[in-house]
C-alpha positions, 0 to 999 in steps of 0.5 A, a space after each residue: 424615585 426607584 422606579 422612573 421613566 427610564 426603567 419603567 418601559 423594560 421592568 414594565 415588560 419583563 415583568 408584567 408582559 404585552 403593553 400593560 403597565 403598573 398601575 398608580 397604587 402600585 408605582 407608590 408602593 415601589 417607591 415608598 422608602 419608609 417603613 409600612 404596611 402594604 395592604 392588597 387585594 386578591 389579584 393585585 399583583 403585590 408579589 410582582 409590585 414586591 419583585 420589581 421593587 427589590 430589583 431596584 433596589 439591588 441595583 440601587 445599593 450596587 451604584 452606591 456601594 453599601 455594605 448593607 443588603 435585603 432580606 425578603 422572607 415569605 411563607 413557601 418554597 414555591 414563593 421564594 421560587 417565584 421570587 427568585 426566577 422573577 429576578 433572573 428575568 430582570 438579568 439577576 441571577 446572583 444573590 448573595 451575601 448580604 441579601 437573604 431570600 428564604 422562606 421563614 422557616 428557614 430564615 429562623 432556622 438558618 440565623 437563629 434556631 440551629 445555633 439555639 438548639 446546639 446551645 441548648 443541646 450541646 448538639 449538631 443538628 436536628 431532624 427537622 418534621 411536619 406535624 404527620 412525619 412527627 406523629 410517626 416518630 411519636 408512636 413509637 416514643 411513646 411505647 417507652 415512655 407510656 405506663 404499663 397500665 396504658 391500653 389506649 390509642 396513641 394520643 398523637 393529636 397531642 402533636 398539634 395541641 402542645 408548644 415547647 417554650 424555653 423560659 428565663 431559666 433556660 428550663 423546657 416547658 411542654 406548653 399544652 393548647 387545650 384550654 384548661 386541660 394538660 397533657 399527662 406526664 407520659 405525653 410530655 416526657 414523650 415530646 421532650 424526649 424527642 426533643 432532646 434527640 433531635 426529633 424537631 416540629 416547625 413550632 419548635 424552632 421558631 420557640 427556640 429561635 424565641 428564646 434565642 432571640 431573648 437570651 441575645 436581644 440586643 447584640 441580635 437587633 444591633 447585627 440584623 440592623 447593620 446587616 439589612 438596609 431593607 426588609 420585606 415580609 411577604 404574605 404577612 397575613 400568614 405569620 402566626 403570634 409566635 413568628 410575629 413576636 420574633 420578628 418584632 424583637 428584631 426590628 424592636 427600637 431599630 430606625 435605621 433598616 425600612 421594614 415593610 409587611 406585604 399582605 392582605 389581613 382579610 385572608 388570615 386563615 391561620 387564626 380561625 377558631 377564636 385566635 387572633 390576627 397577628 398582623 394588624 395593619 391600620 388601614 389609614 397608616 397603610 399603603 393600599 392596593 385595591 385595583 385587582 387584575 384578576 375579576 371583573 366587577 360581578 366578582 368584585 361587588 360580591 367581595 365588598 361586602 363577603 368580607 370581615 370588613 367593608 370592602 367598598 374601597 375594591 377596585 374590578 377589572 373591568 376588562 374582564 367580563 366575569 358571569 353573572 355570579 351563580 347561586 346553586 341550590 341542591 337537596 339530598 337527593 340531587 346533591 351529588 349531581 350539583 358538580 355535574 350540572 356546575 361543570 356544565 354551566 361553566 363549559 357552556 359560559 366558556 364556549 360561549 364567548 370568544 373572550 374565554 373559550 381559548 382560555 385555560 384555567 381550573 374549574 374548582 369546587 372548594 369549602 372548608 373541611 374534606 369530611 363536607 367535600 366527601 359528601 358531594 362526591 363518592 369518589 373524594 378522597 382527602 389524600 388525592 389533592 393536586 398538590 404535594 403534601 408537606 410531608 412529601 415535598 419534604 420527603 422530595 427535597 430530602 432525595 434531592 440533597 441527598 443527591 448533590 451530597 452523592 454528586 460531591 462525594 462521587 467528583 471529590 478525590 480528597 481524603 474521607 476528612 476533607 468531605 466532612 464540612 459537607 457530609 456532616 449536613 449539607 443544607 447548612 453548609 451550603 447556606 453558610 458558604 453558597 447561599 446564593 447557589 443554594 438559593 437557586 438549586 433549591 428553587 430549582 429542585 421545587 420547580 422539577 417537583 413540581 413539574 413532576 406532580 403536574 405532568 409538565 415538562 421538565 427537561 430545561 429544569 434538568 438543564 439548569 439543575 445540571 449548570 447549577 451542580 457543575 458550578 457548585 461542585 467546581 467552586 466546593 472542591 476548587 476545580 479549575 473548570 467543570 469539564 470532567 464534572 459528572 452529573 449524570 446521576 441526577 436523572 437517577 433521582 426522578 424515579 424515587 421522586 416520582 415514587 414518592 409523589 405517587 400517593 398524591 396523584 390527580 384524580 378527577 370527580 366523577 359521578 356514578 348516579 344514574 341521572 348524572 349529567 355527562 361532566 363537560 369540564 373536570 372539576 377539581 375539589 380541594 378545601 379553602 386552604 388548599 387553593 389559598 394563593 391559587 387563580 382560577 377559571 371558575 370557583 364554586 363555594 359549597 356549603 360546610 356543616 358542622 354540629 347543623 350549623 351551616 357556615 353559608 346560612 351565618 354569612 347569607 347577608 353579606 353574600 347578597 350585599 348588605 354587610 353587618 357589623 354587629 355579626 362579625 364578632 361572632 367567631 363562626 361568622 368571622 371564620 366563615 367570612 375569611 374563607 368565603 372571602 378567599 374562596 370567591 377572590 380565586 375565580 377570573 371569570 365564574 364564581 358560584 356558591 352552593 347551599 342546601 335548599 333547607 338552609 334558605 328562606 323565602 325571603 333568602 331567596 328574595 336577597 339572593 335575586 335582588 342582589 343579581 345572583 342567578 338562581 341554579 335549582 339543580 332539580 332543573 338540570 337534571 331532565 337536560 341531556 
């Protein structure tokens, strides 16, 4: 067994804290030694279950003295941070060759599709782009390749409805996503085009990491299975059809090396809109975590059956006393004060408890798209989100290389051509000769990122960042000691990254009707996806609309306990269902949902009492000062 009564005490400790203890669901799987699925529930502690079984496990494989190593990949650089500084608190702290941690990109990136697209292109590297960065560098392809009869507006929605795919020929193929409908010639040379000059989105690589994959199948499968004696797919809900396919191929006939995905398939939220899931674990074949640390059972028996499948298996916390949940219900004229009165029931739960008047948390207000999070508040806007964009924590850990690569030019006295194996691209010169350093700086930069968006403190991350450059700088340039390393310039970098980031500042709602109740808790909006991952204090569902229909008025039944099959296999209920499901799994304490008072029946409202919600009319709230 990997975990025992030897260990267990001090993992137990560093990794959980206090006196708490994993529990049995989680013991089997840190043990289990075969390959499977390991379904688990919100708040289950599977990342933790998964950090404390790959710290044993690298223990395991340094006694015996493999060869072999693990590969874990996961779906974001704050993932893989959490990974990384998890292991550093359990004293490890270099991971090298032959393990792997990395997001899924850039494990396809890194083994896969650069070499693919110098293969194919006969060039060095490519610009790699999130979908808005793209659509820029779009518009202005697109004027030389667009005929000169073109008066329309830029077809940028193009990016997101098109696939490049590289068939047996090796002949490029601009594959487009719109049922029954192509792109003209004009969009498709202007995609390929790009292409061919390094202009790359995220679903190019992994069709080139395909397409590579095919063309070396077996010497591929037969590396990868005497590389890894473990993989790991964190998060295996979020893997799309393509990356599934890729990674089936590597492991396709493979018995040597244990494969085991970590998810949970009711959150699949990338494959709403009729798409299918790709990762389908079979429940009787599965390991399972269904004991949450995160709610109580008020939360929990709402999510048995809020669910794409009966959840009667889920397990509360019973040590958490989560409120009764809450049931608001607005109209036109007082919808834009429901965030007013739902801060202000939140605030009077919370002090009126000793168990949660000490405790922090966001207050959220979530639904599916930002167009219905605009009507409850005037003051929404889609760009001012808590988190960084993509595109701008890309443009952040662009800064960030750029600023070792002037650290190393600026520390090295060689020749202009002894800097060319790291000027020519940085990124994979580290992940071919320092992954493990990389690994670690890179996590780093995502920390003081993110410290510097949330306004926390960062000045033991500059500490860290300036030992993580010393040393790579020292071992890059075969120093005998960093004493005379300048790293000074890295404070310099904070001013650019702050610049950036400035297009993504906080703000809180605020409500300017004149019959606003004063907001006791800042309530913080986002949409499902956006909170996806996240724990709150208190989560409020609104109501979604779209084309008069209501996402909340297809799924009432299951909200109020009675869970109906035959209705999942429309499509809006089965979206409505996995993000109404993600949404009220977020909340510890207080979770509400909030429907238009048209959308409701009497006999709605009768379901809604019986099942123990408590009716909030915000009409009532109103007159209360």
């Amino acid at each position: 067994m990997l975990i025992n009564n030897a260990n267990r005490g001090s993992i137990e400790s560093l990794l959980l804290g206090g006196s708490r203890q994993f529990q049995p669901e989680q013991i089997a799987v840190i043990n289990s030694t075969h390959s499977t699925n390991i379904m688990a529930c919100p708040g289950s502690g599977k990342t933790t279950v998964l950090i404390a079984k790959i710290a044993l496990l690298l223990d395991k494989i340094k006694k015996e003295g493999s060869r072999k190593g693990i590969c874990v990949i996961t779906h974001t650089n704050v993932a893989v941070e959490e990974i990384v500084s998890s292991l550093e608190k359990l004293g490890i702290s270099n991971i090298m060759y032959p393990h792997f941690v990395g997001t899924i990109h850039e494990f396809f990136n890194t083994f896969f599709s650069m070499k693919a697209y110098g293969f194919y292109t006969k060039k060095d590297a490519f610009y790699l782009l999130d979908n808005e960065e793209y659509k820029k560098y779009f518009e202005r392809f697109f004027e030389y390749n667009k005929p000169g009869y073109w008066t329309y507006p830029t077809p940028v929605n193009a990016v997101d409805k098109t696939d490049i795919h590289i068939d047996e020929n090796n002949q490029l193929h601009i594959i487009s996503k719109r049922e029954g409908k192509d792109y003209s010639a004009p969009v498709l040379n202007t995609i390929q085009d790009m292409f061919c000059k390094g202009f790359i989105r995220h679903s190019d690589t992994v069709a080139l990491a395909n397409w590579y994959i095919r063309n070396h199948k077996a010497a591929i499968q037969k590396a990868f299975q005497n590389r890894f004696q473990y993989f790991f797919i964190d998060e295996a809900q979020d893997t799309s059809i393509e990356q599934y396919e890729n990674l089936s191929m590597l492991i396709e006939n493979n018995n040597e090396t244990i494969v085991q995905w970590f998810g949970d398939s009711y959150q699949a939220l990338y494959s709403l809109y009729g798409k299918d899931d790709a990762w389908k674990p079979d429940l009787e074949e599965s390991l399972q975590i269904n004991f949450s640390n995160r709610f109580g059972e008020n939360i929990a028996r709402i999510l048995r059956t809020t669910c794409i499948e009966e959840y009667s298996r889920l397990e509360a916390n019973n040590t958490i006393s989560s409120a009764v949940p809450h049931f608001f219900i607005y109209n036109d004229e007082n919808k834009e004060q429901l965030l007013s009165v739902y801060s202000r029931i939140v605030s009077d739960f919370k002090a009126a408890s000793l168990e949660t008047v000490q405790i922090k948390g966001k207050i959220a207000a979530v639904c599916h798209h930002h167009d219905s999070l605009e009507g409850y508040s005037k003051t929404y806007q889609r760009s001012k989100i808590s988190k960084p964009l993509l595109s701008e924590m890309q443009a952040c850990l662009h800064e960030c290389h750029q600023s070792l690569v002037y650290a190393l030019r600026k520390n090295d006295r060689r020749e202009e051509n002894g800097r060319s194996e790291y000027l020519k691209n940085i990124s994979q010169f580290l992940r071919d000769k320092y992954p493990s350093n990389y690994i670690e700086i890179k996590a780093l930069w995502a920390r003081w990122i993110k410290a510097i968006s949330e306004e926390t403190d960062e000045s033991m991350i500059l500490v860290d960042l300036e030992v993580k450059y010393r040393e790579l700088i020292t071992t890059t340039l075969n120093k005998d000691n960093n004493d005379d390393i300048d790293v000074t310039k890295i404070h310099d970098l904070r001013p650019r990254l702050v610049k950036i980031l400035q297009k993504n500042t906080r703000t809180e709602p605020t409500e300017t009707a004149t019959n606003t109740i004063p907001v006791g808790l800042a309530v913080e909006l986002n949409t499902i996806h956006g909170v996806k991952g996240e724990t709150h204090f208190a989560t409020l569902l609104l109501e979604s609309v779209r084309d008069g229909v209501s996402d909340m008025q297809k799924i009432i039944s299951f909200l109020t306990g009675t869970y109906q099959p035959e209705l999942v296999e429309e499509s809006l209920v089965k979206d409505s269902l996995k993000l109404a499901y993600v949404a009220l799994s977020r909340p510890r304490y207080f979770v509400g949902v909030a429907m238009h008072e048209e959308n409701l029946s009497i006999q709605n409202i009768q379901d809604i009492e019986r099942f123990g919600w408590r009716i909030v009319e915000v009409n009532d709230y109103l007159d209360i000062t």
